[in-house]
N, CA, C and O atoms as a GROMACS GRO file, in nm:
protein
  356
    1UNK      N    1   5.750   7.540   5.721
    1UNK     CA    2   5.693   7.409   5.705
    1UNK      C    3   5.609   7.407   5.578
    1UNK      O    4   5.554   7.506   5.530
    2UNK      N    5   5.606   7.294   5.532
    2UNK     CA    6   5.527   7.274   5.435
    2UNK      C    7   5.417   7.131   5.440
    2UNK      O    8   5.429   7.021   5.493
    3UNK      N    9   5.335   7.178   5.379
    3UNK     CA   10   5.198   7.109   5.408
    3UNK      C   11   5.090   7.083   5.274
    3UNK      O   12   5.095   7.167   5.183
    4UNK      N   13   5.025   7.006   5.266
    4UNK     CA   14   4.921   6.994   5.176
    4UNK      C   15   4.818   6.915   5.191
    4UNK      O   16   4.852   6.801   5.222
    5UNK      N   17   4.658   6.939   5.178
    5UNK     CA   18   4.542   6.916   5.208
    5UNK      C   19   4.441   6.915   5.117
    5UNK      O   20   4.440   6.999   5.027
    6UNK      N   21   4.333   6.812   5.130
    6UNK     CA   22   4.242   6.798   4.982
    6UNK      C   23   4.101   6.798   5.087
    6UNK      O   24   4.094   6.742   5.196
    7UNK      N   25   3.974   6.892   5.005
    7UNK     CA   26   3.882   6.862   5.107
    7UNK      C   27   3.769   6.821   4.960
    7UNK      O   28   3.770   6.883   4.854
    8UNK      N   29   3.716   6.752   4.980
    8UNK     CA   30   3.604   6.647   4.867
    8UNK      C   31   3.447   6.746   4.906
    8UNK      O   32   3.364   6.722   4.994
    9UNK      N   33   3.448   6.863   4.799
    9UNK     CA   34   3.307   6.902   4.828
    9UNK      C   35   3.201   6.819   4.806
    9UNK      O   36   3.205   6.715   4.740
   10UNK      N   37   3.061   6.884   4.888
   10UNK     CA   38   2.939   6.774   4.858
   10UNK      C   39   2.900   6.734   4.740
   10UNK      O   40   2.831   6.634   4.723
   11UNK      N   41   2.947   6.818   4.639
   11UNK     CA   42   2.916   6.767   4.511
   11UNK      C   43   3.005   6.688   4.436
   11UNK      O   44   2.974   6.631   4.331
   12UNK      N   45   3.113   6.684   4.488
   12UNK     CA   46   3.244   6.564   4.432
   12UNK      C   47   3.349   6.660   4.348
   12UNK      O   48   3.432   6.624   4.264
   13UNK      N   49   3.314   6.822   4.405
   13UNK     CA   50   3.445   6.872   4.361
   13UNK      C   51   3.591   6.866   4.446
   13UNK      O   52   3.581   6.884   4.567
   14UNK      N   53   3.687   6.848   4.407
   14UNK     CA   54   3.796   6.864   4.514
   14UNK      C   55   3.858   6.974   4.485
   14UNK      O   56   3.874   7.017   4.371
   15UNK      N   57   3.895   7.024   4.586
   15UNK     CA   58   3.990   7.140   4.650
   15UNK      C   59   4.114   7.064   4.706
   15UNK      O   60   4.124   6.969   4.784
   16UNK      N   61   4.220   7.151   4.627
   16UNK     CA   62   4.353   7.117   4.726
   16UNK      C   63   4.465   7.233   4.739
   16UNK      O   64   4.481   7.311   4.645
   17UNK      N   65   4.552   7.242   4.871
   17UNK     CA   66   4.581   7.328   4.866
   17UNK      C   67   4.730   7.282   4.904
   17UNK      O   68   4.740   7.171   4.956
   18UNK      N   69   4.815   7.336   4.888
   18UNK     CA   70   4.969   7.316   4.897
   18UNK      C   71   5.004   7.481   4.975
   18UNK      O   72   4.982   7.595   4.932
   19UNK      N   73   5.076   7.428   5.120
   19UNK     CA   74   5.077   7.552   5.177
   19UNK      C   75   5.241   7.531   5.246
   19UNK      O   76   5.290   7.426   5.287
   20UNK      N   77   5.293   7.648   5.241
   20UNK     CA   78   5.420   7.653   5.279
   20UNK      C   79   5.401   7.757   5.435
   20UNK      O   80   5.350   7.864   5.404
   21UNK      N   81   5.428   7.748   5.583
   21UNK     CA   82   5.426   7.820   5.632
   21UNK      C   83   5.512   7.890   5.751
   21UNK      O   84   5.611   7.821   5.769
   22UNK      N   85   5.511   7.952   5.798
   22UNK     CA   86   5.588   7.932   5.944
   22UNK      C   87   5.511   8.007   6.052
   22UNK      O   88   5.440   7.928   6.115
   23UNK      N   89   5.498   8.156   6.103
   23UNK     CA   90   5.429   8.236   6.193
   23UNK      C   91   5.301   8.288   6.054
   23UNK      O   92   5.195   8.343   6.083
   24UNK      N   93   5.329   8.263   5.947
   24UNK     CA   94   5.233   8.332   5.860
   24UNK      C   95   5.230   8.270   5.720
   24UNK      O   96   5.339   8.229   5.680
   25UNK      N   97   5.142   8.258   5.651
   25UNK     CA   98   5.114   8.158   5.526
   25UNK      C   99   5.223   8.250   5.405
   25UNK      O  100   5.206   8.363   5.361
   26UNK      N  101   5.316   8.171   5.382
   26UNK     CA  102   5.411   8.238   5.307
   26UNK      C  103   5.383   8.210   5.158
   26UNK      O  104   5.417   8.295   5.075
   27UNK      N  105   5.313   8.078   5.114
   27UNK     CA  106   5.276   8.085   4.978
   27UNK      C  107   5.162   7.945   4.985
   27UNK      O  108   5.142   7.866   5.078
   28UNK      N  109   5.113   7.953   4.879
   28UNK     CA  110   4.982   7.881   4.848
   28UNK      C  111   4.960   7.843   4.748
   28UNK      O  112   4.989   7.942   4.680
   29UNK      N  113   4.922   7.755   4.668
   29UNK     CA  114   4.909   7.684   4.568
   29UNK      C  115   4.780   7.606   4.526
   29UNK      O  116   4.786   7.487   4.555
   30UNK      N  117   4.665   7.645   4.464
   30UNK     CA  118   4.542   7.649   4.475
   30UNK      C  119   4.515   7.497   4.359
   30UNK      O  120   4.480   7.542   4.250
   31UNK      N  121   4.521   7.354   4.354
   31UNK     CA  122   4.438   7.326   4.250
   31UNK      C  123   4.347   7.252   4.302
   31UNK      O  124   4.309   7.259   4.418
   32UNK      N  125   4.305   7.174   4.216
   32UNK     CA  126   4.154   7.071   4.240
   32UNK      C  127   4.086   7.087   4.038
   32UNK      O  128   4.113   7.139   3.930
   33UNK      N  129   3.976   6.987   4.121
   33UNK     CA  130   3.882   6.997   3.988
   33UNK      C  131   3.752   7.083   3.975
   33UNK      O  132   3.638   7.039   3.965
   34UNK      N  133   3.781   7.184   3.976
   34UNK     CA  134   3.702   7.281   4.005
   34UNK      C  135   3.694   7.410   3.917
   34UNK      O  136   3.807   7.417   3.868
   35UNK      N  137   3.628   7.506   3.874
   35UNK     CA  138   3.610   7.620   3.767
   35UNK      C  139   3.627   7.766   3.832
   35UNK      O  140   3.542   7.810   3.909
   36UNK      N  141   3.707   7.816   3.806
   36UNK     CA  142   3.688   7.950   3.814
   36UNK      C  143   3.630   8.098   3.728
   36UNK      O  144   3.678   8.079   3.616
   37UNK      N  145   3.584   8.180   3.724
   37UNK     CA  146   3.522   8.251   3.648
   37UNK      C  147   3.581   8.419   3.731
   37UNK      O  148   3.520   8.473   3.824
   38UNK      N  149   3.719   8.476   3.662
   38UNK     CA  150   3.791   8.455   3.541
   38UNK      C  151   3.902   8.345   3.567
   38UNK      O  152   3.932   8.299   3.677
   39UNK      N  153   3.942   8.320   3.478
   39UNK     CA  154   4.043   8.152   3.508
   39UNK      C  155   4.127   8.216   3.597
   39UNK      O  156   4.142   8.186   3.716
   40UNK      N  157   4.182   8.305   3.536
   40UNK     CA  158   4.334   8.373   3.596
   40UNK      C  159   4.282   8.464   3.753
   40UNK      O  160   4.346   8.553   3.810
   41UNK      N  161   4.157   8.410   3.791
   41UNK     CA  162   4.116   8.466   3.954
   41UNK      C  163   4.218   8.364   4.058
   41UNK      O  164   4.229   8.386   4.178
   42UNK      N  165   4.299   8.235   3.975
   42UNK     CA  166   4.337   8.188   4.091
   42UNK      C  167   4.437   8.220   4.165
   42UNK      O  168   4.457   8.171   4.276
   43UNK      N  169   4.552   8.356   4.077
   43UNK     CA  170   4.639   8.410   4.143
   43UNK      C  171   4.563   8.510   4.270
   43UNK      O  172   4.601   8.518   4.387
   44UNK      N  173   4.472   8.567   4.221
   44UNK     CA  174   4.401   8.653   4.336
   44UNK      C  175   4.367   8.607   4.448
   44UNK      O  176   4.387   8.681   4.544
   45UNK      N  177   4.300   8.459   4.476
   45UNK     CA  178   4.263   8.394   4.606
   45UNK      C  179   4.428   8.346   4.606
   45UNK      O  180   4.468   8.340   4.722
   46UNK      N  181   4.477   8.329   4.559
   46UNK     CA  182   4.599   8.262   4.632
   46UNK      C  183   4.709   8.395   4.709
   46UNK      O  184   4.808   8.373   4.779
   47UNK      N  185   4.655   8.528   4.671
   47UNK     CA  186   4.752   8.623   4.758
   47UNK      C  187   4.674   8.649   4.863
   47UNK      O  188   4.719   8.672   4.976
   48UNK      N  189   4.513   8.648   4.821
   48UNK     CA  190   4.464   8.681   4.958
   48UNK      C  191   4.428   8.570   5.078
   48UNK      O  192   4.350   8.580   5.173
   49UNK      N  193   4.520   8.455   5.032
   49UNK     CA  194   4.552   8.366   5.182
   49UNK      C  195   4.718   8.412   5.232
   49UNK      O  196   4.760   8.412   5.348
   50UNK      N  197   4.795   8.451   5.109
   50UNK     CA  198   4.951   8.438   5.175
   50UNK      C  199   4.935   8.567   5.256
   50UNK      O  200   4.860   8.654   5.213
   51UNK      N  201   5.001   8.582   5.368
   51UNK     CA  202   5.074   8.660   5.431
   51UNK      C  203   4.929   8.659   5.525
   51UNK      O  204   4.901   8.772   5.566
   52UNK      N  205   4.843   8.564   5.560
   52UNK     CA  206   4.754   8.561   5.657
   52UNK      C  207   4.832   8.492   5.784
   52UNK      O  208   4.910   8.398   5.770
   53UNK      N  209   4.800   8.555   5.916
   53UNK     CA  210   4.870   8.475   6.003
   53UNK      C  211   4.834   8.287   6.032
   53UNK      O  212   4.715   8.258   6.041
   54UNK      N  213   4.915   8.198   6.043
   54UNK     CA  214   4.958   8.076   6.009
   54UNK      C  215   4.806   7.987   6.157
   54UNK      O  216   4.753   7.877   6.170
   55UNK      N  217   4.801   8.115   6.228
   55UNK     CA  218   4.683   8.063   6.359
   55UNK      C  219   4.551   8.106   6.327
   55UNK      O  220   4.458   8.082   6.404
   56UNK      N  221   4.530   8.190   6.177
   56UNK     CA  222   4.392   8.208   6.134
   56UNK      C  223   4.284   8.138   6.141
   56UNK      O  224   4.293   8.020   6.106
   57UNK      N  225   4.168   8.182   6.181
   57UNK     CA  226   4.059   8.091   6.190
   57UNK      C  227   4.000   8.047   6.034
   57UNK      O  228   4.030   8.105   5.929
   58UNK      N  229   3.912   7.934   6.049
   58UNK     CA  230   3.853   7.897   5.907
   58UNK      C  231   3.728   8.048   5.851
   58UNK      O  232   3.709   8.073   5.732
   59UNK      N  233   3.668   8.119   5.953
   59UNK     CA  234   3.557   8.182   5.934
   59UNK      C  235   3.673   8.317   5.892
   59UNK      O  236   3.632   8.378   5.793
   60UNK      N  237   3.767   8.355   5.931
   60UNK     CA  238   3.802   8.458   5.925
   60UNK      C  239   3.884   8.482   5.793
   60UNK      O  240   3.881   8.587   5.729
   61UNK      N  241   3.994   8.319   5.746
   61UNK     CA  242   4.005   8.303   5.603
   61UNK      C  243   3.922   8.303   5.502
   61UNK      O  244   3.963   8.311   5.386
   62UNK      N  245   3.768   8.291   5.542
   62UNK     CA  246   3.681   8.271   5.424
   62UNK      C  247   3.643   8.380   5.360
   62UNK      O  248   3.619   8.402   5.241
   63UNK      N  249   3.638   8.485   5.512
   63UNK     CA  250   3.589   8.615   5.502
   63UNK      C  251   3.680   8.669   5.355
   63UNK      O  252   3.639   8.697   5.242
   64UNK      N  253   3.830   8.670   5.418
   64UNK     CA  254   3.973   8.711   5.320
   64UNK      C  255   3.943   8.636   5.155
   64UNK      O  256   3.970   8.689   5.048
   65UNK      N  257   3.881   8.505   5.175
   65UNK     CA  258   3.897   8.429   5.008
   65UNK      C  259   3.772   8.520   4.971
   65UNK      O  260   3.784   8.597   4.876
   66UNK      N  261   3.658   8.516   5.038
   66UNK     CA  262   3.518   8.552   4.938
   66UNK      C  263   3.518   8.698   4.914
   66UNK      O  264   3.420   8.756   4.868
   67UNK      N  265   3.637   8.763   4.948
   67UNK     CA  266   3.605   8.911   4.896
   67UNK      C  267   3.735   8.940   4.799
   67UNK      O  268   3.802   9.043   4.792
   68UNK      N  269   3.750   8.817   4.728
   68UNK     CA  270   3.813   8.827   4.637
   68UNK      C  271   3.701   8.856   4.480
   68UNK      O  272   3.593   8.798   4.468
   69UNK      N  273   3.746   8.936   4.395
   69UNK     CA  274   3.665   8.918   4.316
   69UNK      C  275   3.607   8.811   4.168
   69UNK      O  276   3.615   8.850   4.052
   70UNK      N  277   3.557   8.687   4.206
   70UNK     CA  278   3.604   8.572   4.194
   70UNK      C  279   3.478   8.530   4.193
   70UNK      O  280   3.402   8.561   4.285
   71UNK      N  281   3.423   8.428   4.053
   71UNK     CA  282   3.300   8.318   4.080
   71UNK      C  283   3.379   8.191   4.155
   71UNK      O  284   3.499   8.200   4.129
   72UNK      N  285   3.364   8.135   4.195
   72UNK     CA  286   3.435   7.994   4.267
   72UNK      C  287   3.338   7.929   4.193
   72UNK      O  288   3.229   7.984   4.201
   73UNK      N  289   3.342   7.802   4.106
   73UNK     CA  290   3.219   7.704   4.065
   73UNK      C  291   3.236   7.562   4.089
   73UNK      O  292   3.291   7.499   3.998
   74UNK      N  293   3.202   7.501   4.189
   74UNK     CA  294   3.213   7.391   4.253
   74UNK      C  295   3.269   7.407   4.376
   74UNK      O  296   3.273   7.301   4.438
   75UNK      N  297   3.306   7.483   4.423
   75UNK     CA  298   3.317   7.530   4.592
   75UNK      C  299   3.319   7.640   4.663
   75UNK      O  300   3.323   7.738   4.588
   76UNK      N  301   3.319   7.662   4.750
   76UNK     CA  302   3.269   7.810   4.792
   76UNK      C  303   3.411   7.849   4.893
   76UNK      O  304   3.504   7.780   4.934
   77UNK      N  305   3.378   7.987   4.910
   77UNK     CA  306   3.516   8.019   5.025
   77UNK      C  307   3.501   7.935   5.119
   77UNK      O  308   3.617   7.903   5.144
   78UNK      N  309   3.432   7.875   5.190
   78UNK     CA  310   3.490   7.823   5.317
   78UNK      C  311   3.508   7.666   5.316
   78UNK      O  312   3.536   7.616   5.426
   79UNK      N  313   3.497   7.592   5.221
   79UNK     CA  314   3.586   7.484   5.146
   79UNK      C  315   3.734   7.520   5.145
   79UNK      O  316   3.810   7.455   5.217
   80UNK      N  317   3.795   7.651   5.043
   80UNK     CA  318   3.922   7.643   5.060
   80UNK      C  319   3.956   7.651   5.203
   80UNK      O  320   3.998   7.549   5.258
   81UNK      N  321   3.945   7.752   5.265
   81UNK     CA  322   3.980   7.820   5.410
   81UNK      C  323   3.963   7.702   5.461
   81UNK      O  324   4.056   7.689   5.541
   82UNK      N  325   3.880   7.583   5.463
   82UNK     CA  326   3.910   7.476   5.583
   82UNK      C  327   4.001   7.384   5.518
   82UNK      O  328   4.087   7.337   5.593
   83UNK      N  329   4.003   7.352   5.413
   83UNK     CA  330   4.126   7.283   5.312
   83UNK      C  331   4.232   7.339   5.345
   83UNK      O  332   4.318   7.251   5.350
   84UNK      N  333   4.288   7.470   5.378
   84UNK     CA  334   4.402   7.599   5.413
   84UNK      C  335   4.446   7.551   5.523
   84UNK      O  336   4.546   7.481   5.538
   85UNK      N  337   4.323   7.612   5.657
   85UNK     CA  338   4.376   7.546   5.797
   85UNK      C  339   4.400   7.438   5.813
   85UNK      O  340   4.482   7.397   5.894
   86UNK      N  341   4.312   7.349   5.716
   86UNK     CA  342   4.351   7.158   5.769
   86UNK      C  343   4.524   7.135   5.772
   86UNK      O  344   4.590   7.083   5.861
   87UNK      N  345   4.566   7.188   5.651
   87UNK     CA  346   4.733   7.163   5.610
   87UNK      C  347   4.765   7.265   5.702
   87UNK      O  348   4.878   7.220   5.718
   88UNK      N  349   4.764   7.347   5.763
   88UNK     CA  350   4.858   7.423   5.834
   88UNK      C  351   4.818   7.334   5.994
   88UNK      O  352   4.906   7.318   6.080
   89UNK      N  353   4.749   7.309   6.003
   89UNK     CA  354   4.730   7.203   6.172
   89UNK      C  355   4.793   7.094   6.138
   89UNK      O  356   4.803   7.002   6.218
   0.00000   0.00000   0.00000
């Protein structure tokens, strides 16, 4: 299945995520208007959601995004991770 979800942080950044899945997040697609610090960190959060199981919790994806090594600037891990689960529900 495929799915996609936008979550509007408190500060008016958006997150969106484009998720393909079935028993387990098979690929992910990270944009929005938002900064990363190094740019090219967005392949890194985007492997450490794929191959998460597809019934993951939001607290337990955030855990997986924020120990990526990664500034996020305008949203934090658990913005994506609930942007993630929203499209996979």
């Amino acid at each position: 299945m495929q799915a996609t979800e936008s979550v509007k942080v408190p500060d008016g950044k958006l997150v969106r995520v484009a998720v393909t899945f079935e028993e387990s997040i098979e690929d992910v697609q990270i944009t929005g208007d938002f900064f990363l610090q190094p740019p090219e960190a967005r392949s890194d959060l985007e492997a450490a959601i794929e191959g998460q199981p597809a019934d993951i919790s939001v607290a337990d994806l955030a855990a997986e995004i924020a120990a990526v090594d990664a500034e996020c600037i305008g949203f934090e891990a658990s913005d994506l991770a609930q942007a993630t689960v929203e499209a996979i529900r």
